[in-house]
C-alpha positions as a LaTeX table, in Angstrom:
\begin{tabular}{lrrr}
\hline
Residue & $x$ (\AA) & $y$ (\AA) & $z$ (\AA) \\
\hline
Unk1 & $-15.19$ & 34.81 & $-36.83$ \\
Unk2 & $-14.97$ & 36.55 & $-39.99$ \\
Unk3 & $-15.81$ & 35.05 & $-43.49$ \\
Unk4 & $-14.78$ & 36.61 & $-46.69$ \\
Unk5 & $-15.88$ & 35.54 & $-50.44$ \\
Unk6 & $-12.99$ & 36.53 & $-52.90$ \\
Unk7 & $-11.07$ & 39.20 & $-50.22$ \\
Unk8 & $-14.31$ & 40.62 & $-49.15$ \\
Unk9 & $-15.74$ & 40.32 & $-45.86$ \\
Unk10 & $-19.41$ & 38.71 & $-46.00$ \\
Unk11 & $-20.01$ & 37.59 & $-42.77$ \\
Unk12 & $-19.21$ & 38.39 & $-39.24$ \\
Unk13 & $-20.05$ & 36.25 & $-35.92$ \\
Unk14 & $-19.91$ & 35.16 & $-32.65$ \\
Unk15 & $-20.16$ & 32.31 & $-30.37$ \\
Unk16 & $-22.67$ & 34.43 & $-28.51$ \\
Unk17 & $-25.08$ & 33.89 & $-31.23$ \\
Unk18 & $-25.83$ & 30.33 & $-30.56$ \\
Unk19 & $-27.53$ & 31.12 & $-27.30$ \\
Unk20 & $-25.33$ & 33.54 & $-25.53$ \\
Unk21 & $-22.84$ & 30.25 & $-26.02$ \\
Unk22 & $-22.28$ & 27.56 & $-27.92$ \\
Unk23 & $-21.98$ & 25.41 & $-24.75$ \\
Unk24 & $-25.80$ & 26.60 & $-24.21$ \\
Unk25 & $-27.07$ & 24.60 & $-26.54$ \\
Unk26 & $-25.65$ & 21.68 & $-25.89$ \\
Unk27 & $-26.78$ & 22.00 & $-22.30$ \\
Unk28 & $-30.50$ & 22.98 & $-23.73$ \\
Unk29 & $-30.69$ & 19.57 & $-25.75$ \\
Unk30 & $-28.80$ & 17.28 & $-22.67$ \\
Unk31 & $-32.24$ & 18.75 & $-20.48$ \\
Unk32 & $-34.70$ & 18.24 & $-23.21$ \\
Unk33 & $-33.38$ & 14.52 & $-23.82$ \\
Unk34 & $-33.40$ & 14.10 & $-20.14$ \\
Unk35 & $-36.84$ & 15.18 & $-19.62$ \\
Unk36 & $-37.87$ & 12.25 & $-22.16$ \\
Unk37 & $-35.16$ & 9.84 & $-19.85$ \\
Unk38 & $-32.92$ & 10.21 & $-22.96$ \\
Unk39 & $-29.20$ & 11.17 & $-22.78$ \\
Unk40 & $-26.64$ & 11.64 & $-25.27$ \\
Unk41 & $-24.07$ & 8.98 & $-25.99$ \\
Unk42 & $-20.28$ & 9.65 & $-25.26$ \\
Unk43 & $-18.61$ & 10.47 & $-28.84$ \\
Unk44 & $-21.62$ & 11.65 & $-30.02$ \\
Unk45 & $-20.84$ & 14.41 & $-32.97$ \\
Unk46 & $-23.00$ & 17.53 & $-31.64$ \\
Unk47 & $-23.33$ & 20.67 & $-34.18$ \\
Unk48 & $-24.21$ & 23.49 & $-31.85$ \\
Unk49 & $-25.54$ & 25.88 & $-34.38$ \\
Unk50 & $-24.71$ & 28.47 & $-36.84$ \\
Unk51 & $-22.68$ & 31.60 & $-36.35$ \\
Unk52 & $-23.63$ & 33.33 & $-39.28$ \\
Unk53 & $-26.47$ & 32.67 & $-42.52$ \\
Unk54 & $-25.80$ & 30.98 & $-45.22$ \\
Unk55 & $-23.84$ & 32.57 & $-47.77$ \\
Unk56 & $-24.81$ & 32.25 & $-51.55$ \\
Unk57 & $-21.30$ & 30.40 & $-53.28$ \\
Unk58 & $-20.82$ & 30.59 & $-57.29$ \\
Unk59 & $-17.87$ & 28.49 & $-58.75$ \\
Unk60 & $-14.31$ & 30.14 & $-58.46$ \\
Unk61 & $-15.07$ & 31.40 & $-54.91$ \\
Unk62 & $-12.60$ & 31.33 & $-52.80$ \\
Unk63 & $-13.82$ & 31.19 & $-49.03$ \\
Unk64 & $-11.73$ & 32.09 & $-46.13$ \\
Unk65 & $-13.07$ & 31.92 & $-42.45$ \\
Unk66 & $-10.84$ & 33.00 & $-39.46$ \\
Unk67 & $-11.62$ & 32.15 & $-36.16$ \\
Unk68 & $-10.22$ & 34.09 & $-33.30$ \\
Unk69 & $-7.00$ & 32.24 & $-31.65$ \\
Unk70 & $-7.96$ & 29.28 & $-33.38$ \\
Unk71 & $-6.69$ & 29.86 & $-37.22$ \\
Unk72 & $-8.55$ & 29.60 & $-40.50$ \\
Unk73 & $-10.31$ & 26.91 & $-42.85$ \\
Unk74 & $-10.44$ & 28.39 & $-46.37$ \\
Unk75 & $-11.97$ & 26.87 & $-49.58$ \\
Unk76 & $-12.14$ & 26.99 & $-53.62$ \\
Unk77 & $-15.10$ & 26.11 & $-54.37$ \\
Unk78 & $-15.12$ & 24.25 & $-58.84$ \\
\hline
\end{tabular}
């Protein structure tokens, strides 16, 4: 994915950094919960991590993030 603040690129990432894969979480908290006879409930809403840090925001920023073959979410930000 690439993020840019106002046209300029600010941050770059990848899938890979969650883990090697997103999916690689998930699977690392399914065998933690399951080693305390937990599990995790169908529908459950599971953030798998971040792809990039936190980027600083100021009012009138205009955020765009593109993801590769999946589009882009872009924001204004008052």
């Amino acid at each position: 994915m690439v993020m840019t603040n106002n046209g300029k690129i600010v941050e770059l990432g990848a899938g890979a950094a969650v883990l090697d894969h997103p999916a690689a979480s998930v699977a690392m908290l399914a065998s933690m919960l399951s080693e305390r006879d937990e599990i995790i409930p169908a529908g459950t809403f599971i953030m798998t991590g971040g792809l990039t840090a936190a980027v600083l925001v100021e009012a009138g920023d205009s955020i765009v993030v593109r993801y590769q073959d999946m589009g882009d979410v872009s924001m204004k930000f008052v």
